[in-house]
KOLPA-368317 format. One record per residue: z, y, x of N, C-alpha, C in turn; residue number from 1. Coordinates in pm, whole numbers. Atoms other than C-alpha are relative to their C-alpha. Layout:
<sites>
n.up, n.north, n.east, ca.up, ca.north, ca.east, c.up, c.north, c.east, k
Z, Y, X, Z, Y, X, Z, Y, X, NUM .
...
</sites>
This chain:
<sites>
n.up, n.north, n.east, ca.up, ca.north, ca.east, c.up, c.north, c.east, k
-24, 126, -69, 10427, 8493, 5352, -126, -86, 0, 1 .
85, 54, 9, 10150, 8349, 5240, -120, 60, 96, 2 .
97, -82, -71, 9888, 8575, 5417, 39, -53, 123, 3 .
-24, 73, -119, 10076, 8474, 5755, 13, -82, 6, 4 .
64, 174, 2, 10043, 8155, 5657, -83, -55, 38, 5 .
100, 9, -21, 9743, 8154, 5662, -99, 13, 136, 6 .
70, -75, -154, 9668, 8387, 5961, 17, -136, 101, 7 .
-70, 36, -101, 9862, 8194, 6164, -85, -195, 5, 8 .
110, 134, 45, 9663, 7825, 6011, -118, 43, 78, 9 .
159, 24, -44, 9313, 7958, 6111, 52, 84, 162, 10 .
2, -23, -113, 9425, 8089, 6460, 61, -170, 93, 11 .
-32, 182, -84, 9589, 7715, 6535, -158, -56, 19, 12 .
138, 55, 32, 9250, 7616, 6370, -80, 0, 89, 13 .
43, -56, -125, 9077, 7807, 6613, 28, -8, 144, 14 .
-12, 69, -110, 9186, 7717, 6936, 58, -170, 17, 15 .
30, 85, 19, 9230, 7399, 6832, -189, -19, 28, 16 .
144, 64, 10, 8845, 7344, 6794, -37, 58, 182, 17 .
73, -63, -184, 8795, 7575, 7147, 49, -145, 56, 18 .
-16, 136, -129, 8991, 7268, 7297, -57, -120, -34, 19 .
87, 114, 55, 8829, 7030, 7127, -186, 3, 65, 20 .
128, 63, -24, 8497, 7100, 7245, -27, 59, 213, 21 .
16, -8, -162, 8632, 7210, 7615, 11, -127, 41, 22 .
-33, 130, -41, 8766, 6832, 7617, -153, -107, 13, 23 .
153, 69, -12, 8377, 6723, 7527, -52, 88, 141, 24 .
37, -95, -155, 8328, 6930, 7883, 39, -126, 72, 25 .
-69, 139, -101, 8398, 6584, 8101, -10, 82, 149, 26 .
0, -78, -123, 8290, 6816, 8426, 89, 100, -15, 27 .
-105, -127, 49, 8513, 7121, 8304, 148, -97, 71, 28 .
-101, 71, -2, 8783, 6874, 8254, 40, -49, 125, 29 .
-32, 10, -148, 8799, 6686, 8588, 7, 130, 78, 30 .
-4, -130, -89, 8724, 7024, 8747, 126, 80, 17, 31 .
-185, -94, 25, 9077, 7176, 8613, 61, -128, 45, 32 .
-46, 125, -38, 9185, 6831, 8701, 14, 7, 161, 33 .
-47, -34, -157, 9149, 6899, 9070, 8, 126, 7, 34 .
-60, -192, -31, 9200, 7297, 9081, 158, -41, -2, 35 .
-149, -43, 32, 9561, 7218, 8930, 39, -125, 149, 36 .
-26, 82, -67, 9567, 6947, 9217, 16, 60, 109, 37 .
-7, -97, -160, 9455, 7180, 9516, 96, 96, -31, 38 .
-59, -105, 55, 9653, 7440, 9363, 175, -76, 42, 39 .
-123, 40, -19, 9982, 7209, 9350, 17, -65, 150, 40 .
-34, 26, -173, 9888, 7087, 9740, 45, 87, 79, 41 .
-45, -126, -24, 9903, 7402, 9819, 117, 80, 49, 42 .
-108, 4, 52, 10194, 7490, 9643, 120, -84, 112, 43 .
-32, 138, -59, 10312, 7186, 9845, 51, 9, 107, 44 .
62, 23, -146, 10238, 7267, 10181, 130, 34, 40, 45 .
-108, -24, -79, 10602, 7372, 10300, 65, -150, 0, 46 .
-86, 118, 14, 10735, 7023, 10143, -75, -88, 49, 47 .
79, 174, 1, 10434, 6784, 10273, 38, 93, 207, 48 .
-34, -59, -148, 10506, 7001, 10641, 182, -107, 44, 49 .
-87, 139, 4, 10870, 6843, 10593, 24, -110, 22, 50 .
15, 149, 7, 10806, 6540, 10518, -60, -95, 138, 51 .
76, 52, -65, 10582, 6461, 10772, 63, 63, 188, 52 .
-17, -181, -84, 10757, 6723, 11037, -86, 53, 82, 53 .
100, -103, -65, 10500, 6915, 11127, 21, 119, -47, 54 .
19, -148, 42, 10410, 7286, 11116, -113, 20, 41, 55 .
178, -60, -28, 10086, 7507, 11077, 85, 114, 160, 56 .
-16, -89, -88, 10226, 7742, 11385, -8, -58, 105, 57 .
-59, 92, -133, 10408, 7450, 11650, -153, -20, 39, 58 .
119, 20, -139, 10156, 7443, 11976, 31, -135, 44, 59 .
-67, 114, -89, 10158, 7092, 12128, -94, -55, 116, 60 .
154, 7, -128, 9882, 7089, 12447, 37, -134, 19, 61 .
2, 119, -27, 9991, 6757, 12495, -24, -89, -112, 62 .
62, 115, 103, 9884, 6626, 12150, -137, 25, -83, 63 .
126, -63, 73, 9517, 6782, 12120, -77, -139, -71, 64 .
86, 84, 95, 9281, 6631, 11908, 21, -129, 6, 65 .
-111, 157, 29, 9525, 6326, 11788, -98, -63, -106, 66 .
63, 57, 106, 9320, 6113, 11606, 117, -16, -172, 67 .
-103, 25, 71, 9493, 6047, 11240, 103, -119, 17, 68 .
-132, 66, -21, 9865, 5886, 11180, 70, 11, -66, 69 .
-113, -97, 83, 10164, 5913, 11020, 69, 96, 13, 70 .
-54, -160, -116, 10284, 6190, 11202, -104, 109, -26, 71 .
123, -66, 9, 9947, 6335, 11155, -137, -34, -112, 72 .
72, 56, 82, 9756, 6226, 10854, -124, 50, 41, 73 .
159, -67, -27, 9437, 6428, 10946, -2, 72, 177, 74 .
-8, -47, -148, 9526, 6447, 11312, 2, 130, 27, 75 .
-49, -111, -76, 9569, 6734, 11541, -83, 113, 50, 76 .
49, -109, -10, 9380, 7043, 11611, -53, 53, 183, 77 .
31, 19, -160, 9239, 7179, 11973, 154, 58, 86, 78 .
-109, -21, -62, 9586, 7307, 12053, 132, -26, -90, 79 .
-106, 79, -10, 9816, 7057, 11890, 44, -10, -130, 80 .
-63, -54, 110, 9866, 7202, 11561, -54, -98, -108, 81 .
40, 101, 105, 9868, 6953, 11253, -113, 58, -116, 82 .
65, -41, 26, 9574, 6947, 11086, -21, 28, -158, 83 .
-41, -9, 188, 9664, 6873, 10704, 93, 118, -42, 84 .
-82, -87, 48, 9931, 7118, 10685, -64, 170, 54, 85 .
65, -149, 13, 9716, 7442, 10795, -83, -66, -84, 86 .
94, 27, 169, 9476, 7289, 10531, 66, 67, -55, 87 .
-62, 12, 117, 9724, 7314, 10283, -6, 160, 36, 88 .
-38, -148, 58, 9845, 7665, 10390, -144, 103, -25, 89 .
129, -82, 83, 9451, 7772, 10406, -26, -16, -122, 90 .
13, 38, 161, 9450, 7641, 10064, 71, 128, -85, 91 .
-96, -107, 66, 9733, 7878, 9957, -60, 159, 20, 92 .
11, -149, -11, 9578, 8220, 10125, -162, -23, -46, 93 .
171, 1, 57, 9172, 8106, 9994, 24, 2, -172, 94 .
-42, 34, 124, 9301, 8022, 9649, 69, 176, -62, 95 .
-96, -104, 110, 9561, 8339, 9604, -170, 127, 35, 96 .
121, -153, -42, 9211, 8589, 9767, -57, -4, -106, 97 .
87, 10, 70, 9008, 8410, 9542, 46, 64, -143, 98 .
-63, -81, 108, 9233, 8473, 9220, 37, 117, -24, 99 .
-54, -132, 62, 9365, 8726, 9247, -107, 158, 64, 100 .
107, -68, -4, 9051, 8957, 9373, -83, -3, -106, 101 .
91, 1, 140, 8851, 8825, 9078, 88, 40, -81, 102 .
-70, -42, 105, 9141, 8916, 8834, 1, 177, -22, 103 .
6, -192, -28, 9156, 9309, 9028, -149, 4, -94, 104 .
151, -35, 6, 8761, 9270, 8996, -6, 12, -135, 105 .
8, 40, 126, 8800, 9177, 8608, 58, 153, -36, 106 .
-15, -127, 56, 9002, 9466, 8533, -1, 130, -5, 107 .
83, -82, 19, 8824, 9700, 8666, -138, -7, -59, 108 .
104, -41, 22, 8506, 9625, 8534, 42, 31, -139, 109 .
-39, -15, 113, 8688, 9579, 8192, 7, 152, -28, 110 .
1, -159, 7, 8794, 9908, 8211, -130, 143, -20, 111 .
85, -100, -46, 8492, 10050, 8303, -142, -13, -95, 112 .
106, 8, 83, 8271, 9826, 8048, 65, 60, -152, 113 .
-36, -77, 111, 8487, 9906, 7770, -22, 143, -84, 114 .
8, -154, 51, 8500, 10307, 7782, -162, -33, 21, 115 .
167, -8, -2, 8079, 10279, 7874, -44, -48, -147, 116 .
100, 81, 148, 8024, 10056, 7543, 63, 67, -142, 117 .
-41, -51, 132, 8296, 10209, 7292, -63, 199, 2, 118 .
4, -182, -3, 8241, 10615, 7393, -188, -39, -18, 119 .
149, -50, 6, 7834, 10575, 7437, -63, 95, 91, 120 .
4, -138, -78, 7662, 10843, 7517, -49, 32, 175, 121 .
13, -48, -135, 7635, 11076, 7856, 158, -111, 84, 122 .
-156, 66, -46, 7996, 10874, 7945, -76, -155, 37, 123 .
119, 161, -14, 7755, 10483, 7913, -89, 51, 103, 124 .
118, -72, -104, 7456, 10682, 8118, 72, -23, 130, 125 .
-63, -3, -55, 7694, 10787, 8378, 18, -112, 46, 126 .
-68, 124, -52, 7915, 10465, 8385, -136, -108, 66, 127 .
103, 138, 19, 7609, 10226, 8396, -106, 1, 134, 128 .
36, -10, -129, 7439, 10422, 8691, 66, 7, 61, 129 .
-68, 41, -131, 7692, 10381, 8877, 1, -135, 36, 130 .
5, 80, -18, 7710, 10064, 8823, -98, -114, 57, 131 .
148, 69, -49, 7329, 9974, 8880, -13, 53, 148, 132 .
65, -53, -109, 7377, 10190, 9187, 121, -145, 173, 133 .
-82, 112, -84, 7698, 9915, 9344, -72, -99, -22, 134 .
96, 104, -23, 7437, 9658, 9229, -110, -15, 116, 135 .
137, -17, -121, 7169, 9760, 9440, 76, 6, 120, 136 .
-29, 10, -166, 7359, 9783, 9745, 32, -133, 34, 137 .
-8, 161, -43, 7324, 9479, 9992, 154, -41, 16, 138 .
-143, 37, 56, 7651, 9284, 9911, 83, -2, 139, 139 .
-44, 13, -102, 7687, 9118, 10236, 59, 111, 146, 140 .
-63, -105, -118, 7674, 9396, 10513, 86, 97, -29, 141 .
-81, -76, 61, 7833, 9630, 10289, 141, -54, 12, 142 .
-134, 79, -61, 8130, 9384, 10310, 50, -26, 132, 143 .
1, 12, -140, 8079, 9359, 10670, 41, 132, 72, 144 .
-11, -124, 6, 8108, 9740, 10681, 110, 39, 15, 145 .
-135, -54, 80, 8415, 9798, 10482, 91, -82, 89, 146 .
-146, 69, -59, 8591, 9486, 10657, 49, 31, 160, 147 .
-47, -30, -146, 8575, 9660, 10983, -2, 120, 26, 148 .
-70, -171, -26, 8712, 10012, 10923, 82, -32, 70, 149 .
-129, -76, -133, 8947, 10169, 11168, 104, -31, -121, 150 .
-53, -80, 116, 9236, 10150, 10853, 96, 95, 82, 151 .
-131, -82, -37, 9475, 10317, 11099, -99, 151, 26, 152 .
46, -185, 71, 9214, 10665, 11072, -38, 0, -125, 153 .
-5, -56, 171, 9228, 10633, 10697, 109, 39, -26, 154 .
-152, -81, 42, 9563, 10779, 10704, 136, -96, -99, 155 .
-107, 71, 61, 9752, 10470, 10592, 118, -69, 67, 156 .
-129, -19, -91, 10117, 10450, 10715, -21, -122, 149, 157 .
-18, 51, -79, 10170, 10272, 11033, 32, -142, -10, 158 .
-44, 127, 60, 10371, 9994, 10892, -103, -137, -51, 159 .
96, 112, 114, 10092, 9847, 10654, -95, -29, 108, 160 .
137, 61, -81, 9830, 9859, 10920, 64, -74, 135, 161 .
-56, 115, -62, 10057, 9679, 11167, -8, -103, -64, 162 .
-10, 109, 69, 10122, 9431, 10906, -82, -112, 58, 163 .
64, 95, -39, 9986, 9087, 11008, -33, -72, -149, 164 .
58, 23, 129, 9935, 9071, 10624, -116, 52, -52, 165 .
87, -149, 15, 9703, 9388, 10625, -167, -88, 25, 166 .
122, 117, 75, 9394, 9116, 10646, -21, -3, -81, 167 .
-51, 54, 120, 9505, 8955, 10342, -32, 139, -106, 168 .
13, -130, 109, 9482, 9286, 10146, -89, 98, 4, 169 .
85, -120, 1, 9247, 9473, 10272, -140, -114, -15, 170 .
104, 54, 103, 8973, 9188, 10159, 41, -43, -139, 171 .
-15, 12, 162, 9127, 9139, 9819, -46, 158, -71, 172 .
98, -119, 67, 9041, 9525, 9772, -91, -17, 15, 173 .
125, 1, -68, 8751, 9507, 9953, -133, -91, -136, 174 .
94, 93, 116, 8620, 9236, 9701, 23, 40, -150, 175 .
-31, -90, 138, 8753, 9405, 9402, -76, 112, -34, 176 .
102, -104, 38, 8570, 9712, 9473, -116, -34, -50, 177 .
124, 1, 17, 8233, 9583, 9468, -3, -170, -71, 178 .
20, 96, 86, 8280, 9286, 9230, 10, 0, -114, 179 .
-57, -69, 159, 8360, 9464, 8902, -137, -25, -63, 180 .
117, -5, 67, 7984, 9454, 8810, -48, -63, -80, 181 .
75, 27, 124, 7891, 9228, 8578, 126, -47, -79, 182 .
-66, 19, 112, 8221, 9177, 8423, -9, 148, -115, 183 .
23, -85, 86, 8164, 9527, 8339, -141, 50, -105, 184 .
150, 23, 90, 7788, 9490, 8211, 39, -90, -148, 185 .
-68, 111, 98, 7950, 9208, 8018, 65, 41, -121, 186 .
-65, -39, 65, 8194, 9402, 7846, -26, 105, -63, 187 .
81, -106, 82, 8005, 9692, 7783, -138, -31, -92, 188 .
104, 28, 46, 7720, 9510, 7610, 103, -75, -124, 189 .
-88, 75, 174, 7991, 9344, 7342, 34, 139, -50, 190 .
-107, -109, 43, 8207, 9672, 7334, -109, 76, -123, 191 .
82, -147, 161, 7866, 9874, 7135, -34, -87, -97, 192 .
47, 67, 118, 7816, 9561, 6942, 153, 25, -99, 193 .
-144, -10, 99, 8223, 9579, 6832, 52, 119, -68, 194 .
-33, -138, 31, 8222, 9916, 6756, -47, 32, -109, 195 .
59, -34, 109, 8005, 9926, 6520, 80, -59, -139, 196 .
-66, 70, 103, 8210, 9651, 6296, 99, 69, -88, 197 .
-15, -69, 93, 8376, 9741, 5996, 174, 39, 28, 198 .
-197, -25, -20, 8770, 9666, 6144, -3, 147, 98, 199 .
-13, -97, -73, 8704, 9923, 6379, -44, 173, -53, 200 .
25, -106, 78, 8534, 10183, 6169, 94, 11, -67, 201 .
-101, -64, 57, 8854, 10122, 5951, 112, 55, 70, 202 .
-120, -93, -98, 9083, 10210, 6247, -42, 105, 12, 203 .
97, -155, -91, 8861, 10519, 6334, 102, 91, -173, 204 .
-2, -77, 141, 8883, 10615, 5926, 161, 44, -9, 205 .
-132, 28, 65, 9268, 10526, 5898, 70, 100, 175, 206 .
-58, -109, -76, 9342, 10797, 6245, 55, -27, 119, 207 .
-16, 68, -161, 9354, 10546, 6566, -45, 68, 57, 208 .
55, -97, -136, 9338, 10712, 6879, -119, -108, 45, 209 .
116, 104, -84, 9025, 10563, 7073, 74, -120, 121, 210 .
-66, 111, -143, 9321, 10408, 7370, -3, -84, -118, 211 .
-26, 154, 106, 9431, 10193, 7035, -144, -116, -38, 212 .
119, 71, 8, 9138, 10105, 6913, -98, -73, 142, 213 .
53, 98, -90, 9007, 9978, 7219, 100, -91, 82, 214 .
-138, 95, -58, 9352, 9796, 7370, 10, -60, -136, 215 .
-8, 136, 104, 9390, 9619, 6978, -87, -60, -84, 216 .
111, 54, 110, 9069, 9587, 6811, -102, -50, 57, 217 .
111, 76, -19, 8785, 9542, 7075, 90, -75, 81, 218 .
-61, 91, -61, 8991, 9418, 7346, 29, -181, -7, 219 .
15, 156, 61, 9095, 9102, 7202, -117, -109, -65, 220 .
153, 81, 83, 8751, 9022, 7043, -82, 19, 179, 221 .
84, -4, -111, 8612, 9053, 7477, 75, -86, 49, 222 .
-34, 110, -90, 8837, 8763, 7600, -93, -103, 21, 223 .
69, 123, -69, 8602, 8516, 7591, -73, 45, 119, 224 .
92, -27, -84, 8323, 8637, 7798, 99, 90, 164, 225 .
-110, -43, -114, 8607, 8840, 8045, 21, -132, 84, 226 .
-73, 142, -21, 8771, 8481, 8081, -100, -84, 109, 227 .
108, 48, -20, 8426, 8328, 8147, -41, 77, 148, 228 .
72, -116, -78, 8322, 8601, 8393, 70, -54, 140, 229 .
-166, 15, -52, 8693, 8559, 8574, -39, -128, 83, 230 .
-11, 136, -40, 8670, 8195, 8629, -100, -42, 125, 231 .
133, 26, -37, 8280, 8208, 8738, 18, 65, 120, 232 .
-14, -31, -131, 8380, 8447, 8982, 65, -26, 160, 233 .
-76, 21, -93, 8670, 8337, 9166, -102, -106, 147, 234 .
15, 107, -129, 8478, 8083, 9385, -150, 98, 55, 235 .
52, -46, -78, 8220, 8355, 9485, 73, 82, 64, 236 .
-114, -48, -105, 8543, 8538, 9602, 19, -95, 122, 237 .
-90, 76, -107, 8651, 8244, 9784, -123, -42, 148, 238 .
107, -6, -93, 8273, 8209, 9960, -28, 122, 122, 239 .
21, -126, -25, 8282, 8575, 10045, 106, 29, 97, 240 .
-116, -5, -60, 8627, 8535, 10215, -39, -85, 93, 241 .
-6, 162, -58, 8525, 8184, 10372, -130, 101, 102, 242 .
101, -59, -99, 8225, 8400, 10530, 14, 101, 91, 243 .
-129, -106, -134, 8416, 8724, 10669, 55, -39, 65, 244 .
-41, 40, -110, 8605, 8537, 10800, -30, -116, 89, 245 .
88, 57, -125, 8397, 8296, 10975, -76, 90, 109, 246 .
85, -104, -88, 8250, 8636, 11113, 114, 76, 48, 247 .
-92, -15, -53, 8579, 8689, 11231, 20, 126, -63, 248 .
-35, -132, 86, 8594, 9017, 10977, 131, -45, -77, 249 .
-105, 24, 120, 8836, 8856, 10708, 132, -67, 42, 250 .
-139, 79, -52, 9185, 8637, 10734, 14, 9, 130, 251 .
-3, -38, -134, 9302, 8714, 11052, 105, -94, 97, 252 .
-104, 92, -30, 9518, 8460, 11253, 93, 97, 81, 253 .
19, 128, -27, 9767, 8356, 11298, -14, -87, -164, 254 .
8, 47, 121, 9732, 8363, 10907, -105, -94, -51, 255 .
156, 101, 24, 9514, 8025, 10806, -70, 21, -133, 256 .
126, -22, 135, 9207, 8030, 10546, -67, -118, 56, 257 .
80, 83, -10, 8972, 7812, 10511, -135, 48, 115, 258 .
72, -41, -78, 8744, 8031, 10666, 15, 11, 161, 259 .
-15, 18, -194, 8907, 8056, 11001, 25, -80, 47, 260 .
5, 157, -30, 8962, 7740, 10984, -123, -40, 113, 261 .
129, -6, -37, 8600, 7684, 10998, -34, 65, 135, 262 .
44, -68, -133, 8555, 7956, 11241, 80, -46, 152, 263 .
-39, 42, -194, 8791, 7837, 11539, -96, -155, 20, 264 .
83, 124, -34, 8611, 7493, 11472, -164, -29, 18, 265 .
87, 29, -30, 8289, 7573, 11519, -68, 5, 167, 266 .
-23, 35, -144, 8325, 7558, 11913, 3, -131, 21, 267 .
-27, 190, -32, 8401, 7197, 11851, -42, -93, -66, 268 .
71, 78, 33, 8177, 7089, 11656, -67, -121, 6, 269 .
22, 116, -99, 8076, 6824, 11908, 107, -108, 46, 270 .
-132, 32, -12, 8410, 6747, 11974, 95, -66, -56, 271 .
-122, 17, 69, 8589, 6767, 11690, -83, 38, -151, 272 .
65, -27, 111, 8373, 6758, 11403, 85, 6, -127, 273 .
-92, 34, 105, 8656, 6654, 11140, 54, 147, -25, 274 .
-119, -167, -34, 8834, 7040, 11252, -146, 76, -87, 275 .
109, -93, 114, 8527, 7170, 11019, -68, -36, -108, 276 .
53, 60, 95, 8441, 6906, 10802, 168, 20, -117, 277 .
-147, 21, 131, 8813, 6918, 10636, 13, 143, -40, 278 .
19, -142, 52, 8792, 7305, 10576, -106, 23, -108, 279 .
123, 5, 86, 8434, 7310, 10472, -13, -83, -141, 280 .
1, 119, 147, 8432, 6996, 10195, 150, 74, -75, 281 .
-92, -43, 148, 8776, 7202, 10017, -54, 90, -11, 282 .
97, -126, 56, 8539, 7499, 10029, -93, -27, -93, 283 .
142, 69, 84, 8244, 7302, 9834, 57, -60, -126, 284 .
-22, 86, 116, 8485, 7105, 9612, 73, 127, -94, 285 .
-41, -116, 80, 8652, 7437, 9539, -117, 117, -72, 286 .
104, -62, 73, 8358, 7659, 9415, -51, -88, -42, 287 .
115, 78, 73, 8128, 7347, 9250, 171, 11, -135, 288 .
-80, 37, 121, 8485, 7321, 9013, 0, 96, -45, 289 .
-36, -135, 45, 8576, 7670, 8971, -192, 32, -99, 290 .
100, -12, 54, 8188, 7683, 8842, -23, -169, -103, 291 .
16, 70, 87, 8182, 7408, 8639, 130, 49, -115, 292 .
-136, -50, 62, 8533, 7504, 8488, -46, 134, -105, 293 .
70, -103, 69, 8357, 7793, 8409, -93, -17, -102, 294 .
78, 48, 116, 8075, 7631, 8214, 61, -53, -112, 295 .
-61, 84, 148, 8319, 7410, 8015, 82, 165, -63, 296 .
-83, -92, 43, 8540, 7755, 7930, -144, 49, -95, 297 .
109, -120, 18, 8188, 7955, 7858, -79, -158, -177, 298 .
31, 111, 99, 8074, 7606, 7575, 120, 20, -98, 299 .
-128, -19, 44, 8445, 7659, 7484, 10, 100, -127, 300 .
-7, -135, 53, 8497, 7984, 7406, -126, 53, -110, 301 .
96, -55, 99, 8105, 8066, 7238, -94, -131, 16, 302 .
53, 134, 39, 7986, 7736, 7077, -124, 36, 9, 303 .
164, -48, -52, 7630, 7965, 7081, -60, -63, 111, 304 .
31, 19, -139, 7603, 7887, 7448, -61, -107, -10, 305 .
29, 139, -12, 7604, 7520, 7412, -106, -58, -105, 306 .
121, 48, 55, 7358, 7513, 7113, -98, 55, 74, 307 .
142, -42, -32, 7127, 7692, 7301, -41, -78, 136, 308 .
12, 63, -149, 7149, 7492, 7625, -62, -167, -57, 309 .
73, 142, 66, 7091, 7159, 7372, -161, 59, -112, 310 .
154, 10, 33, 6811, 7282, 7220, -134, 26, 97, 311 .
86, 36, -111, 6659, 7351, 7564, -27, -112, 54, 312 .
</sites>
């Protein structure tokens, strides 16, 4: 009893102090401060559509570019459509690409830094040129590439590539494939430092398979820097999305993003400058947080970081 007493004291202890010195993060802090904000507008967007009755779909040629109102808080679009509530729902499909592509991206590189750093060896060699070899390739056209396969001659059923979702999923792989890379550098550069340690030499001694030992012993000692990696990435997901599909490769209407946002409005730039300034500024406020968020997590998580950034 006492022993889990204890345990259980210095693990409060311990994330106690992580939040204690994420709360000395004042940029971190506001930054999660509006994520959980865009995140709950978002969230939102069927009940602020309601309220207001509008919809991201309804055509209204007779109410183009409505200046704002109550009817229209951010006025009306070049063919009628309210302009706050496709915000919101581009909010919902830039936000879930961004997350949940960096999370795929995370656990593949995990995967891939893990076995490279605990096995060693011809298995590290291997893993690591591959990995220097998805580095070296140019990011952009390569994405430009992939986002404009045929998928209906890759042999995938009929159904999915009809889908008017089949956008939506085929850049969340797309960015998964070739974003694994430095979470997995990341993880494979702790994994040969954790291996060596003495808890893990006693799992090896005491007849752990290598899956155990790396799912309960390093595993849990690579969240920080994973976490860190995760966070840092999502808003170059959400750039990478916001750019395909300004190149008319990615989100595909009539599904809204931020990016196609952008892209039908840059015709009207002259026009209708607001139809690209209200897309663009949640694109800027969304990656500068998601990267700051990241710095306060990365001070957080390895107090190292932050002495070495104050003694610079």
């Amino acid at each position: 009893m006492t022993t889990l007493s204890a345990q259980g004291i210095k693990s409060e202890s311990m994330w106690a102090l992580t939040w204690r010195r994420f709360v000395k993060h004042r940029l971190a802090v506001i930054s999660a401060g509006v994520l959980v904000g865009l995140a709950l507008a978002a969230v939102a967007a069927p009940l602020v559509a309601a309220l207001i009755g509008a919809d991201a779909e309804t055509v209204d040629l007779f109410n183009r570019f409505q200046p704002a109102s109550w009817g229209h808080p951010l006025g009306t679009d070049e063919i009628g459509r309210d302009t706050l509530v496709r915000l919101l729902y581009g909010g919902r499909i830039s936000l879930f690409v961004g997350l949940t592509a960096a999370f795929a991206a995370a656990v593949i590189g995990t995967l891939i830094g893990i076995m490279a750093g605990y096995f060693g060896g011809r298995l590290d060699a291997l893993l690591m040129r591959f990995t220097d070899g998805v580095i070296a390739l140019p990011l952009l056209p390569l994405l430009i590439v992939l986002a404009a396969l045929d998928l209906g001659k890759l042999g995938l059923p009929d159904a999915l590539v009809a889908s008017e979702n089949i956008s939506l999923y085929r850049i969340v792989v797309i960015v998964a494939v070739v974003g694994w890379t430095t979470v997995a550098r990341l993880v494979r550069g702790s994994a040969l430092s954790l291996r060596e340690r003495d808890f893990v030499r006693a799992a090896e001694a005491q007849g752990a398979s290598a899956a155990r030992i790396m799912a309960v012993h390093i595993l849990p000692n690579l969240a920080s820097p994973i976490i860190v990696a995760t966070t840092l990435s999502v808003g170059n997901v959400i750039l990478l999305e916001s750019v395909l599909s300004f190149l008319g490769l990615g989100i595909q209407p009539p599904i809204p993003s931020w990016g196609n946002l952008l892209t039908n409005a840059q015709e009207l730039i002259w026009d209708a400058p607001a139809l690209a300034f209200y897309p663009g500024v949640m694109i800027f406020i969304t990656v500068i947080a998601f990267n700051f968020l990241g710095d306060g997590l990365q001070d957080a998580l390895d107090p190292r970081s932050s002495d070495r950034r104050s003694r610079q």
